[in-house]
DRENPA-830947 format. One record per residue: residue in one letter; x, y, z of N, C-alpha, C in turn. Coordinates in steps of 0.001 Angstrom, whole numbers, plus 524288, in hexadecimal, padded with zeros to 5 digits. Example, Ala and Ser with C-alpha at 12.3 -4.5 7.8 and 13.67 -1.06 7.14 Angstrom:
2
A833867E9C681E788300C7EE6C81E78833907F31C81E78S832327F73681BA8835667FBDC81BE4832648001E81EBE
//
This chain:
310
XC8FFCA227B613E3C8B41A220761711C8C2CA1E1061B61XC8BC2A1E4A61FC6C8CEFA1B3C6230AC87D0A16D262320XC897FA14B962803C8636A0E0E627C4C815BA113262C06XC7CC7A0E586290EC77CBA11E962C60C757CA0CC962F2DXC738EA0D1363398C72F9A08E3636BDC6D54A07D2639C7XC68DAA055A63988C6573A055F63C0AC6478A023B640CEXC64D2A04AD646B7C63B5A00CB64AB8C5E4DA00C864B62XC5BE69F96E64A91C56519F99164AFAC55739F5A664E84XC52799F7A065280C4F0C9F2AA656C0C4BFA9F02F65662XC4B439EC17653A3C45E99E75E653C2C441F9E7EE6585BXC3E479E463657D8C39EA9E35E65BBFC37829E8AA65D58XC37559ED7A65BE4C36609F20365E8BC2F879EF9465EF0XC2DC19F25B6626AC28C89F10A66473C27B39EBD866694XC2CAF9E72066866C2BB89E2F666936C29EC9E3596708AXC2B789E5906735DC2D419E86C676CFC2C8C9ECA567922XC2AE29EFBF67E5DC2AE89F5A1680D2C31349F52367F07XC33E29F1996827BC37F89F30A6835FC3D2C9F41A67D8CXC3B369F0AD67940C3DF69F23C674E4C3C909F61467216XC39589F8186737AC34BA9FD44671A8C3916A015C672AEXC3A90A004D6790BC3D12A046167D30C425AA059967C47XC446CA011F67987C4A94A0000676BAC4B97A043767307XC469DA028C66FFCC468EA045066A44C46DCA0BCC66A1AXC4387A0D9D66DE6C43F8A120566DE8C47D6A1444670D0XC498CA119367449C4D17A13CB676D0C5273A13ED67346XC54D9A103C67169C5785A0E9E66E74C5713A13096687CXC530AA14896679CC5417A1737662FBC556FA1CB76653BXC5204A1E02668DDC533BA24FF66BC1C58C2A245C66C41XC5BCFA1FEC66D28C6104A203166EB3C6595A219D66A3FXC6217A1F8966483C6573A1F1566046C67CDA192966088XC6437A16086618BC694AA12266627DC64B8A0E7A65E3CXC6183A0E5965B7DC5E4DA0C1465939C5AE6A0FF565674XC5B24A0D816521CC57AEA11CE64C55C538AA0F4B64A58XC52A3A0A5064B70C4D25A093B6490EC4AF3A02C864BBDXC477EA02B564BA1C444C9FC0564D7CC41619FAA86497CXC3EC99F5BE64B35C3AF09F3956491BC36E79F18E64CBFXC32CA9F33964B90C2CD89F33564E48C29D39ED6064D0CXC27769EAF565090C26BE9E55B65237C20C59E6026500FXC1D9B9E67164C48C17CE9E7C864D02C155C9E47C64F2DXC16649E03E6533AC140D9DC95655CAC14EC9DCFC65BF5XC1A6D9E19A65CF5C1C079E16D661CBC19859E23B66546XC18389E046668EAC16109E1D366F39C16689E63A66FE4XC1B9A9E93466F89C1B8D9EE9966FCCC1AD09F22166A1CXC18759F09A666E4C19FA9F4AF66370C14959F8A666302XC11FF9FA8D66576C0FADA007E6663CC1431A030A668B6XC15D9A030A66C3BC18B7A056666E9DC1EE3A06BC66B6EXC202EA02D366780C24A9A033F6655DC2347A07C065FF2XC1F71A071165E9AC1BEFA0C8265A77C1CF9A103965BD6XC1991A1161661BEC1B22A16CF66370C2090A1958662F7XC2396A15F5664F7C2A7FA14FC66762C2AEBA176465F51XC2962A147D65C01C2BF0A15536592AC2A37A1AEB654D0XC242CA1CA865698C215CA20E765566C2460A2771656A1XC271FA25E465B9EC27ABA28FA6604EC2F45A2AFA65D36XC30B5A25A765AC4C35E5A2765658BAC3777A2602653AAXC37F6A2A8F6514DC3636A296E649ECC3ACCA289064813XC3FECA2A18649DFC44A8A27A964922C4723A227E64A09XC42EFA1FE964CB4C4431A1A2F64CC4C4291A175D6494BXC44A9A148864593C41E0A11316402FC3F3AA0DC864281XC3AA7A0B7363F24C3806A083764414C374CA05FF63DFEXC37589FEF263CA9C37739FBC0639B6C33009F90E63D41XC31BA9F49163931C2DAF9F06863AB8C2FC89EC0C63C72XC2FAD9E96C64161C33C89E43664161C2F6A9DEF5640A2XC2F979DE3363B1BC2B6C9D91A6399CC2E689D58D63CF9XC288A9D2CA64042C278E9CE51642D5C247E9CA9763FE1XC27429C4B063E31C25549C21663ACAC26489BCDE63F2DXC298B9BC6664337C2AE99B96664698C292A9BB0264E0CXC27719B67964F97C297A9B721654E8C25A59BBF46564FXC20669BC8B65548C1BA39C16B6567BC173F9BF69654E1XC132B9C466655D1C0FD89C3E665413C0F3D9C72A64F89XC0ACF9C61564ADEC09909C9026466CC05F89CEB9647D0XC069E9D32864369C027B9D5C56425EBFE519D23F63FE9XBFEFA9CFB063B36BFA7D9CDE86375EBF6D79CA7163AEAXBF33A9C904638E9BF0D49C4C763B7ABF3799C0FF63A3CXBF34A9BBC463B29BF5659B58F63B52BF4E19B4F66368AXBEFAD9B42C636B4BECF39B24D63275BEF649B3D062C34XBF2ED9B91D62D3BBF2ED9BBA3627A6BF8939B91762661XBFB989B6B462917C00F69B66D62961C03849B17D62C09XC00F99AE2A6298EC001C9A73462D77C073A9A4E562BCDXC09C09A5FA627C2C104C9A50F627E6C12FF9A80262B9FXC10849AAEF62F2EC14B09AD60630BDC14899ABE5637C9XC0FEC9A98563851C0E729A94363E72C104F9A27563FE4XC11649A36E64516C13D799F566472AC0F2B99A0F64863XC10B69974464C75C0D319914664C59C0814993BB64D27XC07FB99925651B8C030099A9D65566BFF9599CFF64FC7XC00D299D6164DA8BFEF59A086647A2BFCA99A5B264996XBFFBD9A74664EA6BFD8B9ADC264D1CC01FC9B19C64E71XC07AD9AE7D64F26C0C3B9B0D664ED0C10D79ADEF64BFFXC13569B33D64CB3C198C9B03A648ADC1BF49AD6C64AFEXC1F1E9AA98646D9C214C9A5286493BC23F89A88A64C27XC27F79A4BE65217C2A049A70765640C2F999A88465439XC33449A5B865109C36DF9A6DF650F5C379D9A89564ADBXC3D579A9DA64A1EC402D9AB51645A1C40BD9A6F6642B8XC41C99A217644A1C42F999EDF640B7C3E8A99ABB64078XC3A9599A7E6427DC3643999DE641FCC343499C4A63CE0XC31529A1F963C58C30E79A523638DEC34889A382632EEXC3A7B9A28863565C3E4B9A1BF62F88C3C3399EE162D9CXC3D079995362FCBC3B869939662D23C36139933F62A2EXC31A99957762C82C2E939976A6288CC2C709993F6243BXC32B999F9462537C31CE9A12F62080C35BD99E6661B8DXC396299B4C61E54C3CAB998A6619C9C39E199461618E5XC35D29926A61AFAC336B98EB56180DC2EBE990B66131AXC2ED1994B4614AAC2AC4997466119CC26089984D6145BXC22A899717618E6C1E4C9961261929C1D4D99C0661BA6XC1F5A99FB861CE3C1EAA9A4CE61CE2C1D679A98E6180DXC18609A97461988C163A9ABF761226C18B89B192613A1XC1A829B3BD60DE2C1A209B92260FC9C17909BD9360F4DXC12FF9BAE160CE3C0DF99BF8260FDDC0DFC9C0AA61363XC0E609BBD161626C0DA79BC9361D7FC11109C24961DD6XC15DD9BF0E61D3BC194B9C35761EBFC18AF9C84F61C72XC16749CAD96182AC159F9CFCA617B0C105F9D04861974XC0D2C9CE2C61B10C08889D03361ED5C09F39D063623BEXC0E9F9CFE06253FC0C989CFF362C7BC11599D25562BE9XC16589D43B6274BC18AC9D8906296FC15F89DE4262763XC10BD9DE6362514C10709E2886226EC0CB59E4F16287DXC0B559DF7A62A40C07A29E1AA62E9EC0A139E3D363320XC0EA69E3D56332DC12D59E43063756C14E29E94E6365BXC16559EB2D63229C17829EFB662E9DC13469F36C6308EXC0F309F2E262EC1C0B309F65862FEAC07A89F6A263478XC09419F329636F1C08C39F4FC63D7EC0AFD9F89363F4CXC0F2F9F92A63E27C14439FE0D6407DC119DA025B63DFAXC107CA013263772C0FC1A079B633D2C0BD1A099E63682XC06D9A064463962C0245A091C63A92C02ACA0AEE64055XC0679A09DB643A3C07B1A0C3F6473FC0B77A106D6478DXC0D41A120A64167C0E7AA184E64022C15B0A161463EDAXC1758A121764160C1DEEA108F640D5C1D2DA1089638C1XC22D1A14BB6380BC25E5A14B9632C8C28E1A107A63408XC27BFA0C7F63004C2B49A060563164C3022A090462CA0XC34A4A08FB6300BC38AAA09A062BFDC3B53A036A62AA8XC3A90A000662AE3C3CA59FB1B628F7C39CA9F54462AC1XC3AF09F0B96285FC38E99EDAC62A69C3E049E96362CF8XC3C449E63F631CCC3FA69E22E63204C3CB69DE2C633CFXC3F929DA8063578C3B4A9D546637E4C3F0C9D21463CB1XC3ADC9D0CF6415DC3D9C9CF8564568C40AE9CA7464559XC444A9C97E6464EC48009C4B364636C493A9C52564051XC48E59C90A63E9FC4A509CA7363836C497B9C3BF6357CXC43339C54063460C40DC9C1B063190C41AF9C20B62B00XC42809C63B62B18C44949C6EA6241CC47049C6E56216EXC4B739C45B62519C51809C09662352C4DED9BE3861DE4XC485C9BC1861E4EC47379B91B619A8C43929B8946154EXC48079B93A6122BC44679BB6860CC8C3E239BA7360C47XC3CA69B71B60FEFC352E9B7AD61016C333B9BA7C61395XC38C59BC7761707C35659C31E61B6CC359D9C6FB617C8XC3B5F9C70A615E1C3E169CB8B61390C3A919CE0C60EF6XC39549CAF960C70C36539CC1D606D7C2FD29CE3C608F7XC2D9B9CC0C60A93C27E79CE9360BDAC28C59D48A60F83XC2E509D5256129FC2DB39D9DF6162FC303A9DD396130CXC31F29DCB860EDFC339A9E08560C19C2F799E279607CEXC29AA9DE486066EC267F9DF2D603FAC23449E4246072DXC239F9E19C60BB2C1FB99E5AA60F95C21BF9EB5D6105AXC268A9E9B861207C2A4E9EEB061142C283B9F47260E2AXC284A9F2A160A0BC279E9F4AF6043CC21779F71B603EBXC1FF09F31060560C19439F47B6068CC18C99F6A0609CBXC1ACE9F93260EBDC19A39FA276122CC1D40A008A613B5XC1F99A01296104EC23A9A073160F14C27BBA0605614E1XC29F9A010D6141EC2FF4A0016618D7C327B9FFC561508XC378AA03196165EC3B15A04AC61328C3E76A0140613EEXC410B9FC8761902C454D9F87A618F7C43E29F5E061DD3XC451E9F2BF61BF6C46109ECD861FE0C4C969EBC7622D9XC4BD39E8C1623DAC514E9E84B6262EC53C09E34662433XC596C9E39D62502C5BC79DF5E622D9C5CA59DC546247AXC5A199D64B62511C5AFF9D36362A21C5F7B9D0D3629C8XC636C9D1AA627CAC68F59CF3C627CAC6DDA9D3FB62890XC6ED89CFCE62C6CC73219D22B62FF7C784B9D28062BDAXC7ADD9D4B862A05C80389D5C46288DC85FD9D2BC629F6XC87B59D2726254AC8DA89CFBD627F2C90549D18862D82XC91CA9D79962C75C959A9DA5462DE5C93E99D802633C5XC8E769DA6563528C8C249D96463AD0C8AE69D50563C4CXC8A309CFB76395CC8ACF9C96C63B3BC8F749C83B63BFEXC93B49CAA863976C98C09CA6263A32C9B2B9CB26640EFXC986D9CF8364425C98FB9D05C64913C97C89CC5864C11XC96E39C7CB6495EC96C49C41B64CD4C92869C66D6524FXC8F629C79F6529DC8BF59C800657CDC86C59C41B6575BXC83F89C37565B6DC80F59BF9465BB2C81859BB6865C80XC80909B5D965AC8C82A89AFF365BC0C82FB9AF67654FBXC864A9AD9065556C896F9A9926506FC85C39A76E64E16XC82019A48764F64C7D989A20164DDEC7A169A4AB64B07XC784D9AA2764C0EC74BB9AD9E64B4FC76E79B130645B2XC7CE59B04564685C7ED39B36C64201C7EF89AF4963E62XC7FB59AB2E63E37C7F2F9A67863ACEC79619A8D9638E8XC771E9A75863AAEC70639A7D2637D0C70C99AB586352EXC71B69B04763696C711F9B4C663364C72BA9B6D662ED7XC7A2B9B3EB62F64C7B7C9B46562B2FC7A989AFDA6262EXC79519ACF362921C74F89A78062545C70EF9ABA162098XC6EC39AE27625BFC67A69B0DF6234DC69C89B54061F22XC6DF19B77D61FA4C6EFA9BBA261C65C73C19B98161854XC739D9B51561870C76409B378613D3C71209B1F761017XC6E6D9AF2061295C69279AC3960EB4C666C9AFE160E16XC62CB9B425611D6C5EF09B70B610A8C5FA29BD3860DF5XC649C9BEAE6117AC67559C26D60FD0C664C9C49460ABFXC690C9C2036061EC68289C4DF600E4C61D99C34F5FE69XC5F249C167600F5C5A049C1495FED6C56E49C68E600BBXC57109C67D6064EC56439CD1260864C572A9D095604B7XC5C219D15A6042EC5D609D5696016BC5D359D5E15FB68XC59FC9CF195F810C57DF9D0E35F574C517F9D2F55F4D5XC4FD89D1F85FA28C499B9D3185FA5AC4A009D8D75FA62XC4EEA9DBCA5FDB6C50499E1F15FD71C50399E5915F943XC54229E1EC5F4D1C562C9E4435EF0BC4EA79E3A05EC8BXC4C169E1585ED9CC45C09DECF5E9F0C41C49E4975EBF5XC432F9E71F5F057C40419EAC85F1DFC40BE9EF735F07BXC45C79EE3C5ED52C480A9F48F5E8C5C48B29FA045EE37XC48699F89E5F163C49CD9FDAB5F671C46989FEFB5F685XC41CC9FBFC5F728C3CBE9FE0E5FA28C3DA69FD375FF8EXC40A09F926601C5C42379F89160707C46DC9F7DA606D9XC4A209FA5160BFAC50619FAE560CEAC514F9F6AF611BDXC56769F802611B4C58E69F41561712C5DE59F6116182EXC60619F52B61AEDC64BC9F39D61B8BC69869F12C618B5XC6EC19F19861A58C71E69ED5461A52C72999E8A661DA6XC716F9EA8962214C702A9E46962538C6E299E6DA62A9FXC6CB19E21162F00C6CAA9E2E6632A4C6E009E1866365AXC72669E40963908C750F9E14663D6AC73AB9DF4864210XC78FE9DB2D64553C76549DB7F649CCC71319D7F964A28XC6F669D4A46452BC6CB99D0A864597C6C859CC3C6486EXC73EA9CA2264877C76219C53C64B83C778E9C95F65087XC75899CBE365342C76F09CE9F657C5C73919CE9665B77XC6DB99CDAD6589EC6A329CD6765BC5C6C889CABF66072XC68D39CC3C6643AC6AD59CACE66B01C6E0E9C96766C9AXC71A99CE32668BCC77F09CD4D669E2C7A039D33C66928XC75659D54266909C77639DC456676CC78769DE7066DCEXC7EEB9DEFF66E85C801F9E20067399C829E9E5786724FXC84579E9ED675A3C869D9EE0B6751AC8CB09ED0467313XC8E6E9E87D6739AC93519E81B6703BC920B9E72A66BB2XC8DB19E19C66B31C8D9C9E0B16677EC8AA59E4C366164XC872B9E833664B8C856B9EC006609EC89E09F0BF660CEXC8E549F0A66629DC92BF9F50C66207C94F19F1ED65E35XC95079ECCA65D34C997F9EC2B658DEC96C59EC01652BFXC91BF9EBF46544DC8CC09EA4564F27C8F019F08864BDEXC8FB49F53364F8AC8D139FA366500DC91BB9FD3764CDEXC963C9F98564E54C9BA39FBD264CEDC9D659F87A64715XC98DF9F55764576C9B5C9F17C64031C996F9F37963CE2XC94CC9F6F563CBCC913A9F94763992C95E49FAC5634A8XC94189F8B662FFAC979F9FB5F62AFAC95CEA021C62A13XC990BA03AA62813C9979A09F9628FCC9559A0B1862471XC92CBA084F62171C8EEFA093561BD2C8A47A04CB61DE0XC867AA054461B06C81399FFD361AF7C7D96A038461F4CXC786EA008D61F23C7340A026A6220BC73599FB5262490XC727E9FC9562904C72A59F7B962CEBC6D7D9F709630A2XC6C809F483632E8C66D19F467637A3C699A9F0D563B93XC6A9E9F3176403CC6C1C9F03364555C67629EFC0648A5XC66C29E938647E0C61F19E90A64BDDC62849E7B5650F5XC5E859E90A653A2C5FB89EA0F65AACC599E9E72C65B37XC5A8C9E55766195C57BB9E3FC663E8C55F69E3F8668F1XC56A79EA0866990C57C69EB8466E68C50459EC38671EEXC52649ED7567593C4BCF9ECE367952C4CD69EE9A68098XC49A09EC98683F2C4A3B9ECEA688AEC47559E50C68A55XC4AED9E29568D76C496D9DD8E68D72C45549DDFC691CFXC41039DEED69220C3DCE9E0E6696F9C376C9DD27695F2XC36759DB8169AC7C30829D8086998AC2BED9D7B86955CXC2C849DC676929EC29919DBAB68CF0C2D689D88A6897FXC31BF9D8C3688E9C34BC9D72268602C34FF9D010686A9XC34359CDEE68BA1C338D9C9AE68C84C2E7C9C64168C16XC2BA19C8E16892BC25739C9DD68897C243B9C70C683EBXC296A9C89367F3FC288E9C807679CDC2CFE9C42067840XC2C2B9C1FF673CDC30BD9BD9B671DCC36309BF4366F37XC39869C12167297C3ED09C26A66F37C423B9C0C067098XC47929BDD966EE6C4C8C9BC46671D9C4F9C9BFE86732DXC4CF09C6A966FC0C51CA9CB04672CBC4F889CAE967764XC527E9CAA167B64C50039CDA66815AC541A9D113683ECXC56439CF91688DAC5B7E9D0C368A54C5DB89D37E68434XC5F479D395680F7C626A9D57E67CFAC617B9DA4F67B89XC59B99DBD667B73C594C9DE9067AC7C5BE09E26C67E34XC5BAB9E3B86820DC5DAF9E5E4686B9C629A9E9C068674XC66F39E463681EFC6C659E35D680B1C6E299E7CA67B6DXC69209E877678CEC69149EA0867376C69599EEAD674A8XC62969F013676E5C64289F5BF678C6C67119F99367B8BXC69A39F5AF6800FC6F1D9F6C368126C720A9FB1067E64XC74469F61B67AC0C77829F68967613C77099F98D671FCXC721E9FBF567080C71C09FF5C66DBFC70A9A04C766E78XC6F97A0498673AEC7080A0A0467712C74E8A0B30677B8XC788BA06FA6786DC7E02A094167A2CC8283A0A02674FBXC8175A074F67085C8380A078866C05C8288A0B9F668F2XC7B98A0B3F666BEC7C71A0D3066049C7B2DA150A66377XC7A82A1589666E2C7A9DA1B7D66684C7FE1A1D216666EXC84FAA1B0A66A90C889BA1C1D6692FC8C06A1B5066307XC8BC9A18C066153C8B79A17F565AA4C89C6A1E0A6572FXC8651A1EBE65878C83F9A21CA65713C8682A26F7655E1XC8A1FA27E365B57C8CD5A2C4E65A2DC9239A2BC3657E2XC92A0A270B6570CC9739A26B565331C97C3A299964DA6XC9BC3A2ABE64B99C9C90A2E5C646FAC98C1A2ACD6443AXC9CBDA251E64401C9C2EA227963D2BC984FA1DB263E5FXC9502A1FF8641B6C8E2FA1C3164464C8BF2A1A5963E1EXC8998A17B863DF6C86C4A161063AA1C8219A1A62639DDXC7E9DA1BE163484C798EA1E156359BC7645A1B06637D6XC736BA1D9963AE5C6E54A1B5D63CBDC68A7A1C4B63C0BXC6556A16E3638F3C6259A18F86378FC5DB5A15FB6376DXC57C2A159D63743C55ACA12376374CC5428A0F41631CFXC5086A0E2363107C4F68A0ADD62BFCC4CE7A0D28628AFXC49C8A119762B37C4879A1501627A6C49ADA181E623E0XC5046A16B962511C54F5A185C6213AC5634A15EC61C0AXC53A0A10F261C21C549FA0D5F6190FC5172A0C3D6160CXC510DA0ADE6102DC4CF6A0ABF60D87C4AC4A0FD260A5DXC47B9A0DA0607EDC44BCA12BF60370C4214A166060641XC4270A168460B9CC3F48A1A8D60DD0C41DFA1EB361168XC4818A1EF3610F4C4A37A20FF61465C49C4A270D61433XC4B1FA27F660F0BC4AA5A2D8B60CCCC44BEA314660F74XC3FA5A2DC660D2AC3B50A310A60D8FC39E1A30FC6134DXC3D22A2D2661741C3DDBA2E6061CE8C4021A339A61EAEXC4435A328D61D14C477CA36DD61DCAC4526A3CF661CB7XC429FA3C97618BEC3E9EA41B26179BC39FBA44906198DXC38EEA3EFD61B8CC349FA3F1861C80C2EDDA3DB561937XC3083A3B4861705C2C69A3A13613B9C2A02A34E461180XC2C50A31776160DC2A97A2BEA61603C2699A2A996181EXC2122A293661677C1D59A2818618EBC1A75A231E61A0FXC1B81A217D61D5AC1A46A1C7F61F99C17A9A184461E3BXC149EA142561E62C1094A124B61CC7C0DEFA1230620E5XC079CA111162289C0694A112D626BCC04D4A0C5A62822XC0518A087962664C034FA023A62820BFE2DA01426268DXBFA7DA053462367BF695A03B1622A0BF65EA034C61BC7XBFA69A036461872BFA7FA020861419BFB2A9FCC8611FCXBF8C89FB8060E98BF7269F5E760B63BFC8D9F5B160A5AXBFEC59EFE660B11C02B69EE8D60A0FC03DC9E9EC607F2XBFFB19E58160A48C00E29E18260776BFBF89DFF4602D5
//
């Protein structure tokens, strides 16, 4: 069985212009699935985009950082920053928090269940969950989104740790791969025992590449990501591709210019790939998990966001 491979774009709906990526980018074959922002500026428009094309997996990208909430404030006071009616601004802001403990995780399964079912009631099949700046490196994201998961009929999450083989490529800054391979030495096997506790009610991956690449993914550098792929394993290459255009300068992200770089790069790469003999499969997330089969049949039926969950 060869190595089956999912290319997925964060921030979808952050953006017209990553909206514009996203679809363009999948009509191309050069991208199989995203994750939907339920807070994004653009995300009506990224619904349609994603209504309009049923072969694109469309996941939930939990925002627990650096946004604003669905819930009210009031319901979810660990999770909001000084202004108390948004999330703290950064990633390690948010960390230090939750490693101190003072992040309940009610919060956190109320304002991702509300996030979840924003998408279901605007008709999106969430085939997976992830979280932006992959907040669930830690066992107090990881454990409540896999509760919701479960409650909520998402068949997998993603694996927020990047792999040897592909930290090994040395891409990114030195510094960045330090951290990471720090986080997936310590958090690593706790993940994957919160995985083994869910008995395969929710799936994943083997890893996900291309983590230490962020705003460093170029057309060389995603040709050599593309060519290391082991010939066996289910993988998720994440992208961050977009158009860097005045909405984009509108909203808080350090991709800008890169985005630009990504989509480039993945226009000019993964379709040619594609027609290679010994290509990897390609597939979205909907592949993954206890629900792939009754997809495939047709006979997987959704939840619609208006079921009791917590």
């Amino acid at each position: 069985m060869p190595a089956r491979l999912i290319i997925n774009a964060d921030d979808f709906g952050l953006t017209p212009g990553i909206n514009r990526a996203v679809c363009e980018l999948h009509h191309a074959g050069a991208i199989t699935s995203t994750t939907l922002m339920a807070t994004g500026p653009a995300f009506e428009e990224a619904v349609q985009i994603a209504l309009a094309n049923p072969t694109l997996g469309v996941g939930c990208h939990i925002v627990l950082t650096d946004g604003v909430p669905v819930s009210h404030p009031y319901d979810i006071p660990t999770l909001l920053g000084a202004d108390g009616k948004t999330f703290r601004p950064s990633l390690m802001d948010f960390a230090q928090a939750v490693l101190r403990g003072t992040v309940r995780e009610n919060d956190i399964l109320r304002e991702a269940s509300a996030q979840i079912q924003k998408l279901q009631r605007a008709g999106i099949d969430i085939t997976h969950l992830d979280t932006h700046k992959h907040a669930h490196i830690f066992p107090a994201v990881s454990r409540p989104l896999l509760h919701i998961a479960e409650r909520c009929g998402i068949g997998a999450i993603r694996n927020p740790f990047e792999p040897g083989w592909s930290l090994a490529l040395n891409q990114g800054t030195r510094a960045r791969r330090l951290v990471l391979k720090a986080l997936c030495h310590y958090f690593g096997p706790r993940f994957l025992d919160e995985m083994r506790r869910t008995q395969q009610e929710v799936g994943t991956t083997d890893g996900t590449i291309s983590i230490s690449a962020t705003g460093d993914l170029t057309i060389h550098t995603l040709a050599q990501t593309l060519t290391s792929i082991p010939d066996h394993g289910t993988w998720e290459l994440v992208v961050h591709p977009g158009y860097n255009d005045a909405a984009l300068d509108a909203v808080t992200t350090r991709l800008r210019h890169h985005r630009d770089v990504e989509r480039e790069a993945l226009m000019h790469q993964v379709p040619a790939l594609r027609m290679h003999p010994h290509s990897p499969e390609f597939i979205h997330y909907g592949s993954v998990g206890p629900f792939n089969v009754l997809r495939e049949i047709g006979q997987f039926f959704p939840q619609t966001g208006y079921e009791k969950v917590l």
